[in-house]
C-alpha positions, 0 to 999 in steps of 0.5 A: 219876733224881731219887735221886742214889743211884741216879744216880751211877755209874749210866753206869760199869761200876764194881766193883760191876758187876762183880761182879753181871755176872762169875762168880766166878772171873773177877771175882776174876781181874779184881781181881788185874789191877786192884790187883796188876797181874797179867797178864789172860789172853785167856778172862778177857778175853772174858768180860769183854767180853761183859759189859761189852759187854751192860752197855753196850747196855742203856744204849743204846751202839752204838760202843765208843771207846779214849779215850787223852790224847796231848799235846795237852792235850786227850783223843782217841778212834776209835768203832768200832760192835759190828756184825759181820756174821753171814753172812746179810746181817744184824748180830751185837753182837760185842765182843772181848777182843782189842778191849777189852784193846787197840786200834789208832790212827793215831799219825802226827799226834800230837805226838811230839816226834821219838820216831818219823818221821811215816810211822810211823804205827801207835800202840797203846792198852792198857786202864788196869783201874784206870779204869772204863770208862763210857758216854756219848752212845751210846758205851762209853768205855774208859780206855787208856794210848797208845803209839807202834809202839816202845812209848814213851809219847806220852801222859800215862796211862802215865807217870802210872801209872809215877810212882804205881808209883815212889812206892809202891815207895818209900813201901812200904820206908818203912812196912815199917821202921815195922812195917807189916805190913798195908798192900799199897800206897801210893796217890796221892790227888788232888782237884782244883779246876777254876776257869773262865769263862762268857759267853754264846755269842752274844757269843763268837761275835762274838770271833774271838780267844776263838774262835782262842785262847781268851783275849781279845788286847786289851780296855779295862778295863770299869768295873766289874769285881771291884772290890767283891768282890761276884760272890765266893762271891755268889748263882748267877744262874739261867741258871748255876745251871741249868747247874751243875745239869745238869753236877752230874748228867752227871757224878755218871752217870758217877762224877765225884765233883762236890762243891763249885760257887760263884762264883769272884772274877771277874764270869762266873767260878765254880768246880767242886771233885771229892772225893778220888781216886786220883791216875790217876782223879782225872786222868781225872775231871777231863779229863771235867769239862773237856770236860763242862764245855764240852758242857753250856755249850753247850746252855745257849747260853753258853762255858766258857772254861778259858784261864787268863787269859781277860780281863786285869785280872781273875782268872785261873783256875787248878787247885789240886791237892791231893795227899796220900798213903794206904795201901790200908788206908785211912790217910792218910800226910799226917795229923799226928794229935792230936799230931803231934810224937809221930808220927814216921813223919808227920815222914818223909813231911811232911821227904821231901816237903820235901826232894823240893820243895826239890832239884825246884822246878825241874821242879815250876815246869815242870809248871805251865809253859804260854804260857797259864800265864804270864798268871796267875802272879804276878797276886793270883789266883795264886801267883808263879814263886817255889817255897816251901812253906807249913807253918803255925806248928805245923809249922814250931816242930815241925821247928825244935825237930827241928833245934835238938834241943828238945823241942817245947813244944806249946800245946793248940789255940785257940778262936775266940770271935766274941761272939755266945753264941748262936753255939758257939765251935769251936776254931781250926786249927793251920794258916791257908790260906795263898792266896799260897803255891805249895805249901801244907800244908793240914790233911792235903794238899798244895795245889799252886796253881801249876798253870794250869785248862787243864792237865792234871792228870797233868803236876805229879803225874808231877813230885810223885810221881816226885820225893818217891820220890826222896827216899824212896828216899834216906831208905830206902836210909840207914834201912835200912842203919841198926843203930840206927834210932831214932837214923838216923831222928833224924839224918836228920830233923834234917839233911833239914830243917836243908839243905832248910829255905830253901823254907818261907814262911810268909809274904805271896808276893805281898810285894815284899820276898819276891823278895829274900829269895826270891833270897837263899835261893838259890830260883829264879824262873823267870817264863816257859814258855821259862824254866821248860821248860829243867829238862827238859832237864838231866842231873838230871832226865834220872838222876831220871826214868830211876831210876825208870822214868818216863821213858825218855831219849828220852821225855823229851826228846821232852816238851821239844820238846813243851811248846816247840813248843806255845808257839811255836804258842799264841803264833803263833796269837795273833799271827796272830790279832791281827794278823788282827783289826787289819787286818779289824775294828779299822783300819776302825772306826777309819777310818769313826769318823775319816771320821764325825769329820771330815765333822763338823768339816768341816760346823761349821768357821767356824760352830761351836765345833769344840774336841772333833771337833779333840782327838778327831781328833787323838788318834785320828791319834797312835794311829791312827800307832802301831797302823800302826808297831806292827803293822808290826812285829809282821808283820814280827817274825812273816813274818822268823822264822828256822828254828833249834832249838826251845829258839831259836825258843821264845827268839824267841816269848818275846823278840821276838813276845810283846812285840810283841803286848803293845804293839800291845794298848796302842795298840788298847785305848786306841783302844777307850776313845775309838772310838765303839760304833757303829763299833766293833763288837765285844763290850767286856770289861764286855759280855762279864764281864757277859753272862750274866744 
């Protein structure tokens, strides 16, 4: 199909499907349990069944899957075909609405974090009715919560579900105290950019490391690489644009809202941003871009690679997450309006969200918390540790006049004139974009930059949204309990912003002088997973997510064991992988360059002047001593690893294994600098940075 019209949504069996396939009455029935989350009966169920399951065939599917995402971080599915037997040795297309509605897993060898023991293996998946289901290589593909056989959670559907349920409980009180009688829900909106790398596939291949782990484990500076800021924004070689291109159009067949595509900072690194969507078919949308992004890549012979920091010395990718707030009726509860000073239910949400950042930083830093995460932030590519917020100056005078009990004197808006008359003026935005900022205030959106473009969505959003209800739920039970609402709307605004107003910069992040400021405003830094993860696990965030149904107790303790054991397991599959490396490619390619030399120097001895085979030898020998003592150290580090509770083995990963790892780096990428690429072997950063031409 060339119509992009025609094309996209053409894999979904979305509403307007539904419509067309479904009778009345059922079709009707099915709204009810998408929007309202009224209970699906059975006959409604096997009506729909069929017709999706006839929907499906047409476009060539044979299997049914219940595509779930454990927490793995990754998506997971079983396919069962349509085939039933009809008795008489042949095959009927039978599909269920017991089948469709849920399914049956082995949960054994997802992670659990303790919720049950490993010979409790049956898991169950439920339908998710507010994502469509959608076919793909042959399979029709059925978005679905995961649970265990107890019924908690072990996947990031349902507590993201829970979460969006939370909020627009309280988000709802709050608009019904400003008269607004129309609006049946408040919904979570989010776009997401996904940042990533290609290389070619042939050279990834020779990269062990990039195969085991995703990133690069050692690697000399290349000597070029965005130094001149020319791969930014530059022309699209040919061979990505034919990728892009493809990838465009596998995901516009499957409703993926792919928007914007360009060239990222990095050589080899680019760019996918997807329009707005409700904050659950957001997260799904974009754990389909992740794997498409991977599928398509290879049949163009290259690697998308989304660790966050796949090379060092250069960008890294992250995902920013915008996220704002809309009504069902289609309003836009981030939007400040022509003059937002006078828009006081803005002034609520824009003071909530303030106050939710502020008393939460802690968990929102957590959300973005991965081994892989630590690389990235702090670098000029990524926010710091540091949580802030950045409003922009018209924002921030409105609030400060709030406090001071000033009225705002507003200034109409700028126009930019560049001195060309044959180019028009526009007129300046009230807001800059502030880059360094963690959380910044864009326009009509939030954009929360910390999070690394490996992670999945659901993470930050479950925090964002859980903790901004919160704040609402406060700001409402007070409201309501007003009998002057005018003048408790006023106070609360005033006294919200005036106690929570330490988390705005809107300043330069990556300053040095910030992290002093940071500190005397009493702002947290947490610089690594180990770190951040320990939010997890207070009290206060235990009574936040058990107030509003997100997270059970158990549950939450079971992600904190989770996320540590993950990064216990990342950083000890980089070590092995290392280490591995070291012993099979790195000491012999530097004992057959030494054996070279030396058979060199002893043929020109007496002869010649030997000056350079001498200093090279020389300081080979030096380095070629510290990689012996420094990987000595790191097997011993790795194979005298005590068992101890996970916050302690984590502690050990953090404090004793990394740091090993980073030090035999130094040794082996200096050894890279003078090893010749003969006897080296394996593919350098700038071959790689520049291998897709």
């Amino acid at each position: 199909m060339s119509n992009i019209q025609e094309l996209f949504g053409s894999m979904v069996f979305n509403e307007t499907v539904m419509q067309a396939r479904l009778p009345k009455n059922i079709f009707k029935s099915l709204k009810k349990t998408m929007t309202l989350g009224q209970r699906m009966e059975i006959d409604v169920a096997n009506v729909v069944a069929t017709a999706m399951k006839d929907w499906a065939i047409e476009r060539g599917a044979t299997h049914f899957t219940h595509w779930f995402q454990p927490m793995t971080g990754v998506t997971a599915e079983k396919h069962d075909s349509f085939i039933e037997p009809s008795g008489d040795g042949k095959a009927l297309m039978e599909f269920s609405g017991k089948s469709l509605v849920h399914g049956e897993s082995d949960a054994s060898s997802f992670p659990s974090g303790g919720l049950r023991a490993t010979f409790e293996a049956r898991g169950y998946t439920i339908w998710d009715t507010t994502s469509y289901a959608f076919v793909r290589d042959g399979t029709l593909y059925i978005p679905t919560a995961f649970c265990s056989y107890s019924g908690e959670s072990l996947d990031e559907k349902t507590p993201l579900l829970r979460s969006m349920e939370a909020l627009n409980t309280q988000a709802m009180r709050i608009l019904k105290l400003f008269g607004n009688s129309t609006a049946r829900r408040v919904i979570p909106m989010v776009g997401a950019e996904q940042e990533y790398f290609l290389v070619d596939k042939a050279m990834y291949h020779k990269r062990t490391d990039l195969v085991y782990t995703g990133r690069t484990l050692f690697g000399a500076r290349p000597p070029k690489a965005q130094e001149m800021d020319d791969h930014y924004y530059g022309s699209i070689k040919p061979r990505v644009a034919a990728f892009m291109k493809e990838l465009d159009q596998e995901l516009w067949k499957l409703g993926v809202y792919a928007k914007t595509k360009h060239n990222e900072a990095a050589p080899s690194q680019h760019e996918l941003a997807l329009i707005y969507d409700t904050t659950n078919i957001a997260t799904d949308h974009n754990q389909l871009t992740m794997d498409m992004l991977q599928n398509v890549a290879s049949r163009h012979n290259l690697v998308c690679l989304l660790h966050e920091k796949p090379f060092a010395g250069v960008n890294g990718s992250g995902k920013h997450n915008n996220w704002s707030l809309a009504t069902d009726t289609g309003i836009n509860l981030l939007e400040p309006g022509k003059t937002p000073h006078e828009n006081a239910q803005f002034i609520l949400f824009l003071v909530a969200t303030i106050k939710a950042v502020d008393e939460y930083a802690d968990l929102l830093r957590a959300s973005a918390a991965t081994a892989s995460n630590d690389h990235r932030l702090g670098a000029n590519e990524a926010p710091p540790s540091i949580l802030s917020m950045f409003l922009g100056d018209e924002l921030t005078e409105i609030l400060e006049a709030i406090r001071s009990d000033e009225e705002y004197q507003g200034k109409e808006k700028d126009n930019i004139e560049i001195g060309v008359t044959a180019l028009p003026n526009f007129t300046k935005d009230t807001t800059d974009r502030n880059r360094t900022s963690p959380f910044a205030f864009t326009g009509n959106k939030f954009e929360f930059r910390m999070p690394g473009s490996s992670l999945s969505i659901a993470e930050p959003n479950i925090v964002l949204n859980t903790i901004v209800a919160e704040a609402l739920r406060q700001l409402a039970d007070q409201l309501e309990a007003a009998t002057d609402f005018k003048k408790t709307l006023a106070k609360l605004l005033k006294s919200n912003y005036k106690k929570h107003s330490r988390i705005i910069f809107n300043g330069n992040s990556y300053a040095e002088n910030w992290l002093t400021e940071a500190q005397k405003r009493g702002l947290s830094n947490h610089t690594s997973t180990v770190e951040a993860l320990a939010a997890l696990s207070q009290p206060k965030a235990h009574e936040l997510y058990t107030r509003h149904n997100v997270f059970t107790p158990c549950e939450l303790q079971s992600r904190f064991e989770i996320y540590l054991e993950n990064y216990c397991k990342t950083i000890n599959i980089e070590a092995f992988t290392f280490v591995n490396m070291v012993n099979k490619s790195i000491i012999p390619a530097v004992l057959n360059y030494q054996t070279e030399l030396a058979k060199l120097l002893a043929l020109k001895q007496n002869s010649f002047d030997t000056t350079l085979e001498t200093r090279l030898l020389t300081k080979i020998a030096t380095l070629s001593a510290s990689l012996a003592q420094k990987l000595n150290t790191l097997e011993e580090i790795l194979h005298n690893k005590q068992s101890s509770t996970p916050q302690n083995e984590a502690n050990h990963y953090s404090k004793k294994v990394f740091p090993a790892m980073q030090g035999l780096r130094e040794t082996v990428d200096e050894l890279e600098k003078i090893v010749s690429k003969k006897h080296w072997g394996l593919p350098s950063y700038g071959e790689l940075l520049h291998s897709v031409i």
